[in-house]
DSSP file (Angstrom, degrees, kcal/mol; ACC not computed):
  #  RESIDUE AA STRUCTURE BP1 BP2  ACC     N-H-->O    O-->H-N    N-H-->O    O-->H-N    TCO  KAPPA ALPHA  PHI   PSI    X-CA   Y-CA   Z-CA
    1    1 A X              0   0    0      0, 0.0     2,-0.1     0, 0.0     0, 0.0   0.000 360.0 360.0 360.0 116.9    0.0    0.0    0.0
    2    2 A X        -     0   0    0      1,-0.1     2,-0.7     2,-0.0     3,-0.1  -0.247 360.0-111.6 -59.2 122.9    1.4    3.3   -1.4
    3    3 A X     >  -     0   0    0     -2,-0.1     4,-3.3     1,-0.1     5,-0.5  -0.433  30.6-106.8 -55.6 116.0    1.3    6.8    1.0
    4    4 A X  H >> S+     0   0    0     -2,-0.7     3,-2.1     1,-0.2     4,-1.8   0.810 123.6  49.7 -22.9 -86.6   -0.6    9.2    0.1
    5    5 A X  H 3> S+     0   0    0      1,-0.3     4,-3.2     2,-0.3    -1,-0.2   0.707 113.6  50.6 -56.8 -28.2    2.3   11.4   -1.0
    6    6 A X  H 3> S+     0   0    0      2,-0.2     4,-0.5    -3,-0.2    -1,-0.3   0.759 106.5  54.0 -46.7 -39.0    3.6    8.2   -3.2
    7    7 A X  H XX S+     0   0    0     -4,-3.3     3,-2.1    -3,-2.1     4,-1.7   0.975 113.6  46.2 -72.0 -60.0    0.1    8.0   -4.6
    8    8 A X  H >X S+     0   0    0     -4,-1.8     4,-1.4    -5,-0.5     3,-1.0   0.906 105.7  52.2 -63.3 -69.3    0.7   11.7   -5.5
    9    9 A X  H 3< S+     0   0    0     -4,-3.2    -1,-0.4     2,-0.3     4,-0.3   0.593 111.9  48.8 -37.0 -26.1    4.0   11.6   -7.0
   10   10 A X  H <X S+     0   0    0     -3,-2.1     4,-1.7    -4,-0.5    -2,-0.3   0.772 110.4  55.1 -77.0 -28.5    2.6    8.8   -9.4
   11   11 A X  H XX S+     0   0    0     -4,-1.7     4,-0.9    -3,-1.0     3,-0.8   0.976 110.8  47.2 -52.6 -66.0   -0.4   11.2  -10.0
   12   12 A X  H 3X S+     0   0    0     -4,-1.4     4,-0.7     1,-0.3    -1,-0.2   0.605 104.7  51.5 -30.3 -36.9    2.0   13.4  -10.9
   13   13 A X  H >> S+     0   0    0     -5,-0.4     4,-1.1    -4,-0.3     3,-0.6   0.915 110.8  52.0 -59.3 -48.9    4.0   11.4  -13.1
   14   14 A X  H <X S+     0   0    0     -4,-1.7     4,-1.1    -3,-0.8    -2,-0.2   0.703 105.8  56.4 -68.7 -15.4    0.7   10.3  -15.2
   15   15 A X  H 3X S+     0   0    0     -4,-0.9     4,-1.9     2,-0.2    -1,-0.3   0.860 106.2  53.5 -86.0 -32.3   -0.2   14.2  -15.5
   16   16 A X  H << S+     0   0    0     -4,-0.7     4,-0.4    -3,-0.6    -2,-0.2   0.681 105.6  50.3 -83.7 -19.7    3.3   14.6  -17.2
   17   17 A X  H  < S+     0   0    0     -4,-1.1    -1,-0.3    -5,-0.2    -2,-0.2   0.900 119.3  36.6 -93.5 -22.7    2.7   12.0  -19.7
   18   18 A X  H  X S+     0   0    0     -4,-1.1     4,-0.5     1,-0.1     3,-0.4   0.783  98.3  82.5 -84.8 -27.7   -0.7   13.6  -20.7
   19   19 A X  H  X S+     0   0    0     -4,-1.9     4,-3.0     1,-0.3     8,-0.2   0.883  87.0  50.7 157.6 -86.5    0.5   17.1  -20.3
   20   20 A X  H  4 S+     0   0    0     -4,-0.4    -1,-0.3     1,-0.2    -2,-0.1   0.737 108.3  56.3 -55.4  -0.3    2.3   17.5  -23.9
   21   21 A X  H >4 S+     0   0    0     -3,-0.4     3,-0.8     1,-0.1    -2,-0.2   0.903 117.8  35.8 -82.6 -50.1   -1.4   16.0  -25.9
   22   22 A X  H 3<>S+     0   0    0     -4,-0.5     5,-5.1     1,-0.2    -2,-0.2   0.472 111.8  61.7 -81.0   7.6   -3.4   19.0  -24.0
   23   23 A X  T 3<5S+     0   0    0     -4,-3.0    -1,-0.2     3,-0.2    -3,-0.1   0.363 104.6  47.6 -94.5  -5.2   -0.4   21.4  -24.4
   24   24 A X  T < 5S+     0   0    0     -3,-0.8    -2,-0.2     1,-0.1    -1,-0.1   0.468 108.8  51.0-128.8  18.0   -0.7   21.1  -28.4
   25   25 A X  T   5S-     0   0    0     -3,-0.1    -2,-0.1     2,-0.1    -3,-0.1   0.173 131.1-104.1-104.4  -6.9   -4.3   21.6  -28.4
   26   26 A X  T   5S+     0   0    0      1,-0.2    21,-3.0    -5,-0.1     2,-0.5   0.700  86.4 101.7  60.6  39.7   -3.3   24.7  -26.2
   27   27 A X  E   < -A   46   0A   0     -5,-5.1     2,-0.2    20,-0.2    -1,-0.2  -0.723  41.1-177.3-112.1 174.3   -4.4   23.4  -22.6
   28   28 A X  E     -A   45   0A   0     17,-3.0    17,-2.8    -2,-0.5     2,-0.3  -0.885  13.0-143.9-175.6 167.0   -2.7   22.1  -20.0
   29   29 A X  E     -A   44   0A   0     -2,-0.2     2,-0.4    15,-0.2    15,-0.2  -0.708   7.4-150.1-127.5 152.6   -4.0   20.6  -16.4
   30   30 A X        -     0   0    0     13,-1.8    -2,-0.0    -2,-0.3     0, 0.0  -0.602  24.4-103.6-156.9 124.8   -2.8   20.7  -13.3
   31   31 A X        +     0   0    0     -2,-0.4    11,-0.2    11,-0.1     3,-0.1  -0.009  39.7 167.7 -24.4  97.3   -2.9   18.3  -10.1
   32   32 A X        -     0   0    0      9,-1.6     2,-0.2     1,-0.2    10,-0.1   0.945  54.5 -50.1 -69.3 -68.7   -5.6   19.9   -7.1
   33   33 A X  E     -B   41   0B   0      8,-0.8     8,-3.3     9,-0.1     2,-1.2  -0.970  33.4-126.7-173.9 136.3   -6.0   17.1   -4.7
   34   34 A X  E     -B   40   0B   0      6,-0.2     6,-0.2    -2,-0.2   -26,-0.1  -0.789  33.5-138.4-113.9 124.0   -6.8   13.4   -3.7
   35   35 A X        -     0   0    0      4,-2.8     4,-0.2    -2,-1.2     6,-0.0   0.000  38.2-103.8 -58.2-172.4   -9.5   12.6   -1.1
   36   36 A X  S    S+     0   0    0      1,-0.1    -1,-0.1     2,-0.1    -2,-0.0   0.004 120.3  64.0-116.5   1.9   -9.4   10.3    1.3
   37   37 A X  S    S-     0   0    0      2,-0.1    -1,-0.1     0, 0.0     3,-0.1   0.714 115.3-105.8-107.1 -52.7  -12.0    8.1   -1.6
   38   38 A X  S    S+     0   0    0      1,-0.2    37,-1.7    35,-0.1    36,-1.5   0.587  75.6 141.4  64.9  69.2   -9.4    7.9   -3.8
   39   39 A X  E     - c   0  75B   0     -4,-0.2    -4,-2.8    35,-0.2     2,-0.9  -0.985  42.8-139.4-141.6 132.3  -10.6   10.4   -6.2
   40   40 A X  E     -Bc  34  76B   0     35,-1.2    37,-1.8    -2,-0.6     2,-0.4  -0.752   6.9-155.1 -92.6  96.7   -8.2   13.0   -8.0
   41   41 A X  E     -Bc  33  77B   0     -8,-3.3    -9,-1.6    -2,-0.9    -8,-0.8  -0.618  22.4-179.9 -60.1 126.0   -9.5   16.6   -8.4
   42   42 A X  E     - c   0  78B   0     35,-2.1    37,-1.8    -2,-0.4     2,-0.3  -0.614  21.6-138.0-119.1-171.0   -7.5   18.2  -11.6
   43   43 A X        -     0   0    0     -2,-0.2   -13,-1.8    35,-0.2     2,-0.5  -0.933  11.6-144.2-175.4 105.1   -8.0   21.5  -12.9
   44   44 A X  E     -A   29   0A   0     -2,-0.3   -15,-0.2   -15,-0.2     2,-0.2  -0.690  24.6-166.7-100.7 133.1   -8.2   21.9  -16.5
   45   45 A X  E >   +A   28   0A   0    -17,-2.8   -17,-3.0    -2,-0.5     3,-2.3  -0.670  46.5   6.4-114.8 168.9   -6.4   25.5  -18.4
   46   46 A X  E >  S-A   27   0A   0      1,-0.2     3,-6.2   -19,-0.2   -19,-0.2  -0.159 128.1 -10.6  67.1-172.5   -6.1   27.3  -21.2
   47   47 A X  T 3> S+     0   0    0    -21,-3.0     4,-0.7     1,-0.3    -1,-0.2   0.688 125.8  71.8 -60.3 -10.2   -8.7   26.0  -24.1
   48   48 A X  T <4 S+     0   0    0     -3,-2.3    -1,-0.3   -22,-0.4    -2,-0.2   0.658  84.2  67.8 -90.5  18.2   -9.5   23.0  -22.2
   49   49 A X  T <4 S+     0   0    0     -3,-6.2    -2,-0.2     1,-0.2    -1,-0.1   0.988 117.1  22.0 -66.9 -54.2  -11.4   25.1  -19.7
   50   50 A X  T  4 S+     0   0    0     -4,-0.2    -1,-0.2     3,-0.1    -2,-0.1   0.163  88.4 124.9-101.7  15.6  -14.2   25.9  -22.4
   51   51 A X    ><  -     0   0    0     -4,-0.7     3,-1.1     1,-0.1    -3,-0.0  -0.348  63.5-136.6 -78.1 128.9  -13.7   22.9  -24.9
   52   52 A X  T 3  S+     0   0    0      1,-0.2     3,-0.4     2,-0.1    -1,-0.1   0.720  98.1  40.1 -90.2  -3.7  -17.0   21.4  -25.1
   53   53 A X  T 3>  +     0   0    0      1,-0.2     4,-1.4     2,-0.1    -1,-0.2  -0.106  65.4 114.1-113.6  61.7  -15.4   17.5  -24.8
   54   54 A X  T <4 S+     0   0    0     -3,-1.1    -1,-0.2     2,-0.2    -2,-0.1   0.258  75.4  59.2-105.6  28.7  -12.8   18.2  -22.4
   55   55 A X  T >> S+     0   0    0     -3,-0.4     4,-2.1     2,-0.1     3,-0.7   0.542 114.0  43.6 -91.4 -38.4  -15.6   15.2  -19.7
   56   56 A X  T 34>S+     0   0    0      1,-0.3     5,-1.0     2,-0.2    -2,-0.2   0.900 117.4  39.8 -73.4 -77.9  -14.6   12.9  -22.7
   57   57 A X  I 3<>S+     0   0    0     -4,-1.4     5,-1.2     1,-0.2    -1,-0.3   0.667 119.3  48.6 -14.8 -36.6  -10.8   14.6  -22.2
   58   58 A X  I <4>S+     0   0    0     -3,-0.7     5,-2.7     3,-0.2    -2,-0.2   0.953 118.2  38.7 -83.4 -80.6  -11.4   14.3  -18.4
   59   59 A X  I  <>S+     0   0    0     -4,-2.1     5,-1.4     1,-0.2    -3,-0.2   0.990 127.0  22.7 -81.6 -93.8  -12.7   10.4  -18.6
   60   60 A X  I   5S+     0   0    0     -5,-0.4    -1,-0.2     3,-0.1    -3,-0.2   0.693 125.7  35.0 -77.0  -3.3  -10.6    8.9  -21.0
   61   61 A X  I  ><S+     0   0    0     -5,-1.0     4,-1.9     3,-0.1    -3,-0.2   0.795 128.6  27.4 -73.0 -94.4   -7.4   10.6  -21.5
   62   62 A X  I  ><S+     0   0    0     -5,-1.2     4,-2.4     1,-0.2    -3,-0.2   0.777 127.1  41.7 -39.4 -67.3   -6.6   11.9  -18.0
   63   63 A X  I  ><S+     0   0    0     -5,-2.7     4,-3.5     2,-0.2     5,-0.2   0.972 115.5  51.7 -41.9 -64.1   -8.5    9.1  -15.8
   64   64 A X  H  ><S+     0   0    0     -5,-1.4     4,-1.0     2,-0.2    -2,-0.2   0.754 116.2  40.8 -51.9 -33.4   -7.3    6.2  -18.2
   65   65 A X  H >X S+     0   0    0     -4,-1.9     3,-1.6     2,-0.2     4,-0.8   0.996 121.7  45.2 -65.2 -71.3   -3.3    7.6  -17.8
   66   66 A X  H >X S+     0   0    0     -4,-2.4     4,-2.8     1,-0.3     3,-2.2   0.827 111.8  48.7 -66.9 -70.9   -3.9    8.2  -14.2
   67   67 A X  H 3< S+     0   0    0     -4,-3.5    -1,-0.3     1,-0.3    -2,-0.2   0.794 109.8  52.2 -45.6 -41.0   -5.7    5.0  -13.5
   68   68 A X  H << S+     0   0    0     -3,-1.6    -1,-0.3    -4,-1.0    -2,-0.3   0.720 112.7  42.1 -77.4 -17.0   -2.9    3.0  -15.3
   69   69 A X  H << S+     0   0    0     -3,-2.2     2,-0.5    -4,-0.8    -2,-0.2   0.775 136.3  22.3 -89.1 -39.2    0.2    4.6  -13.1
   70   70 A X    ><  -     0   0    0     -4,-2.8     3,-0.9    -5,-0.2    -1,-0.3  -0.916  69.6-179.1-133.6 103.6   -2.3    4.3   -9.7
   71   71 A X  T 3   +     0   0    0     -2,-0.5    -4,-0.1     1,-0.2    -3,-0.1   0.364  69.3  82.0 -97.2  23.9   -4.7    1.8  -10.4
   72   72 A X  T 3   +     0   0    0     -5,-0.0    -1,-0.2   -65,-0.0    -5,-0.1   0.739  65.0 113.2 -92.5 -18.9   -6.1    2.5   -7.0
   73   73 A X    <   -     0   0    0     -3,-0.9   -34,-0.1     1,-0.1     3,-0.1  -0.090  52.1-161.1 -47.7 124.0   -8.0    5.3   -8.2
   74   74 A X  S    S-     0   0    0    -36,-1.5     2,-0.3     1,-0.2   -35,-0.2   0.982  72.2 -35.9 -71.3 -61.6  -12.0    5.4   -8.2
   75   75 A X  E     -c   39   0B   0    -37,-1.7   -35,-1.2     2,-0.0     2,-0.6  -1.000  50.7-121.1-172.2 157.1  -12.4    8.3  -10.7
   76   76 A X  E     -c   40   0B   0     -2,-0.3     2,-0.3   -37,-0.2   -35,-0.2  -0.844  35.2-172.1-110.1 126.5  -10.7   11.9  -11.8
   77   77 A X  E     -c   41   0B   0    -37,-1.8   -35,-2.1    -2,-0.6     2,-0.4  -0.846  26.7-103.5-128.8 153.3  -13.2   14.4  -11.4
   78   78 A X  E     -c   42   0B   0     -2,-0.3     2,-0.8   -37,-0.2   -35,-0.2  -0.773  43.2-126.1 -79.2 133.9  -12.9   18.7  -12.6
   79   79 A X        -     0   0    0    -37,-1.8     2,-0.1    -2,-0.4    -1,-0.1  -0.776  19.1-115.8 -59.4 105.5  -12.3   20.6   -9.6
   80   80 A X              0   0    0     -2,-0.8   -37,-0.0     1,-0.2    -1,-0.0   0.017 360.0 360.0 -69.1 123.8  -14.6   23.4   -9.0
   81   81 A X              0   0    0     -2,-0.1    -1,-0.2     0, 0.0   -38,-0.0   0.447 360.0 360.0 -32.3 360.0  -13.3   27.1   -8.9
């Protein structure tokens, strides 16, 4: 069983491999918080704030990297402003 801060440092690693797809679309994301659920808040910038598929962007880019570096993760949710 990973730490919390381990679990974060592999969330962080999975945000750096997704990073350069929404950075040439002109977004980029960046790592809020993980509950105590196992649920990853991100914060999406740039054009993927108003991109009308950035829940498809959310759900299967981001979650599906995320999930495969920490497969303990329930689900990657937008964090609200």
């Amino acid at each position: 069983m990973s730490t919390k801060q381990e679990t974060v440092e592999k969330i962080l690693v999975a945000l750096e491999e997704i990073r350069p797809f929404l950075k040439s679309d002109g977004g980029d994301i960046s790592f809020v918080e993980l509950t105590d659920e196992a649920v990853v808040r991100v914060q999406l910038h740039g054009a993927c704030m108003g991109c009308s598929v950035n829940q498809m962007t959310l759900k299967s880019g981001v979650e599906m990297t995320i999930k495969k570096h920490v497969p303990e993760i329930t689900r990657v949710e937008q964090a609200l402003n």
